[in-house]
C-alpha distance (Angstrom), angle and dihedral (degrees) to the residues before:
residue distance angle dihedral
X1 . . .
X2 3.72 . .
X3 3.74 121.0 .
X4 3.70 93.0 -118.5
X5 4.03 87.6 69.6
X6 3.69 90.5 44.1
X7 3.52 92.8 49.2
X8 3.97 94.9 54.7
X9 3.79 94.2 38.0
X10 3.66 83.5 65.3
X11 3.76 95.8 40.6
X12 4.07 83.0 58.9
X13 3.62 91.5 40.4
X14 3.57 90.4 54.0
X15 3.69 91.8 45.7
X16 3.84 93.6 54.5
X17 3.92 89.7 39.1
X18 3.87 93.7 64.3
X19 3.31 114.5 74.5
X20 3.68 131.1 175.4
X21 3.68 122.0 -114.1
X22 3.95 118.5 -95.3
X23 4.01 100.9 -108.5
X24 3.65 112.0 -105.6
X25 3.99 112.5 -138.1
X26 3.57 121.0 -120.0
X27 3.83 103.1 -135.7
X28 3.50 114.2 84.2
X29 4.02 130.2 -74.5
X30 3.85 102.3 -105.5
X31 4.19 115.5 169.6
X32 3.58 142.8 -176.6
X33 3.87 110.7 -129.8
X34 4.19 75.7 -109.9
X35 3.82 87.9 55.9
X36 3.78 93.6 50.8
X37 3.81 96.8 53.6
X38 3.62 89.0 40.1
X39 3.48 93.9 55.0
X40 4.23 87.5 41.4
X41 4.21 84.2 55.1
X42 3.68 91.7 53.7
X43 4.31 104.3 44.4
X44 4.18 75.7 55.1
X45 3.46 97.1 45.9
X46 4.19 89.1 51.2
X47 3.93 85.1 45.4
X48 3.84 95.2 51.0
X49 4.24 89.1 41.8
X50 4.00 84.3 48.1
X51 3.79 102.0 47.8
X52 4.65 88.1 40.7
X53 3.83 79.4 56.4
X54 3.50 90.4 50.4
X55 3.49 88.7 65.7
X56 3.98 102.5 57.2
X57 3.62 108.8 102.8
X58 3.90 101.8 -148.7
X59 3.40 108.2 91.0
X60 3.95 94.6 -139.6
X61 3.84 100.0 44.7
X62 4.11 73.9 49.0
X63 3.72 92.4 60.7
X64 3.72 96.1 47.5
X65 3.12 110.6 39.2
X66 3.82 88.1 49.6
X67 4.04 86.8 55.4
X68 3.52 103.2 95.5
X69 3.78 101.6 28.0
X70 3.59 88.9 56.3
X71 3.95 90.5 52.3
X72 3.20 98.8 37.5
X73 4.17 95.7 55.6
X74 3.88 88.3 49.6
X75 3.53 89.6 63.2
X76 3.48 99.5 36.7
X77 3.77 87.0 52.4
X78 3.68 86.6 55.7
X79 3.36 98.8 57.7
X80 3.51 97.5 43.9
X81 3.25 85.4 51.1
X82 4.29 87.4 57.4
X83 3.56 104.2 33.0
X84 3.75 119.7 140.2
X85 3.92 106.4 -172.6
X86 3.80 110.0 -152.2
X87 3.77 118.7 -159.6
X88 3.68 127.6 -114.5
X89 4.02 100.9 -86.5
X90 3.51 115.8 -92.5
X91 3.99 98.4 -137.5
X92 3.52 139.0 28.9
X93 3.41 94.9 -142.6
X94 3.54 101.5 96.3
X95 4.01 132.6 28.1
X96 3.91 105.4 -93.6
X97 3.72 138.7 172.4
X98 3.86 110.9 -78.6
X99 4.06 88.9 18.8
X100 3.35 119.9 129.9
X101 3.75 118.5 -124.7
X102 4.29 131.7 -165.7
X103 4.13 105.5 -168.6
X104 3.67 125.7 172.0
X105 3.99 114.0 -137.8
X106 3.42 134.8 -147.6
X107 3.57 102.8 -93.4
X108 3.82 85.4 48.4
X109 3.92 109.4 -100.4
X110 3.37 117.3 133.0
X111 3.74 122.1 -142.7
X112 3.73 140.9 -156.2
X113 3.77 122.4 -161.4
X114 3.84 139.6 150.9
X115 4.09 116.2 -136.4
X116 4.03 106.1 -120.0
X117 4.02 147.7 160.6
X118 3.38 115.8 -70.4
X119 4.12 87.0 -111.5
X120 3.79 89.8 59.1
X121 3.50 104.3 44.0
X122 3.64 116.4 118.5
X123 4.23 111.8 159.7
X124 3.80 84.7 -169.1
X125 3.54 89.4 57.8
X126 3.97 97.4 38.2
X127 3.37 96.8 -99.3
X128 4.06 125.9 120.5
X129 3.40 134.0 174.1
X130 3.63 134.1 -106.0
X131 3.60 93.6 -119.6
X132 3.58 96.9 58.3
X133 3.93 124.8 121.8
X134 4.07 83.0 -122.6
X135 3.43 103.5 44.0
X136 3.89 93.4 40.2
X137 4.41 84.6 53.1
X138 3.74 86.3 46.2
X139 3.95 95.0 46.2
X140 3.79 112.6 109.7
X141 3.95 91.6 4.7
X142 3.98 123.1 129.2
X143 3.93 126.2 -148.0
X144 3.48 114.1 -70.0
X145 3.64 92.6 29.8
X146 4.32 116.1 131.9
X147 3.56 112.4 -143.2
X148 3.99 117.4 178.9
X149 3.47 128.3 16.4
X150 3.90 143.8 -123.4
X151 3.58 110.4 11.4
X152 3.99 87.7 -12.2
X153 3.17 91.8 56.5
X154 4.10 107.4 130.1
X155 3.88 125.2 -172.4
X156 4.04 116.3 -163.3
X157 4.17 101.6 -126.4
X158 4.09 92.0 -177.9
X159 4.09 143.6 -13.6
X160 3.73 123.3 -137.2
């Protein structure tokens, strides 16, 4: 192998090896007691995938597959390090963070989702965040309430 190829693998190791950091969102931190442990699972999963890495003797396959780990514990460090857990809401009165809301819309679906962190939002899994346009309509809103209009037009059916 001549050094000119090793020289360039490493160049394109190097290139794959540093990766930027995940963007950290400007509004605040809020989790579910869910959100916290879920975020708790993941900084150890990134530590575990890390240390395995560790392990692999070639210093390339090192690199990469120490890539995302590496990343990915910064940032879950950092939001550790920011968390703000917010307790299960007290009433179901009202539209809350980490309350779950059924509203019919406009064009007659009817949707159930549970207000969340930005970490633990999943819409697939009926989760949204906090932060999004519907949750920040529904925020504060009782059922009955009609938020939106037209074809965004959103009435809240039930709180949980």
């Amino acid at each position: 192998m001549s050094v000119a190829f090793t020289k360039e693998e490493s160049a394109e190791t190097a290139a794959e090896t540093l990766l930027p950091d995940r963007p950290i969102s400007p509004h605040p931190n809020l989790v579910t007691e869910a959100g916290l442990q879920a975020l708790q699972r993941q900084l150890q999963d990134a530590r575990e995938a890390y240390e395995a890495a560790q392990a692999i003797e070639d210093v390339n396959e090192k690199r990469r597959q120490s890539a995302v780990p590496l990343r990915d514990a910064r940032y879950l460090t950092e939001r550790l390090r920011t968390v703000q857990v917010i307790p299960a809401p007290a009433s179901t009165d009202v539209v809350a963070f980490g309350s779950t809301v059924t509203f019919s819309r406009a064009d007659g679906r009817v949707q159930t989702y549970r207000i969340v962190g930005e970490d633990e939002a999943d819409p697939k899994a009926g989760t949204i965040s906090f932060v999004a346009p519907v949750a920040k309509s529904l925020m504060g809103k009782a059922v009955g309430d009609v938020v939106g209009s037209g074809a965004q037009e959103i009435e809240i059916l039930s709180i949980g």
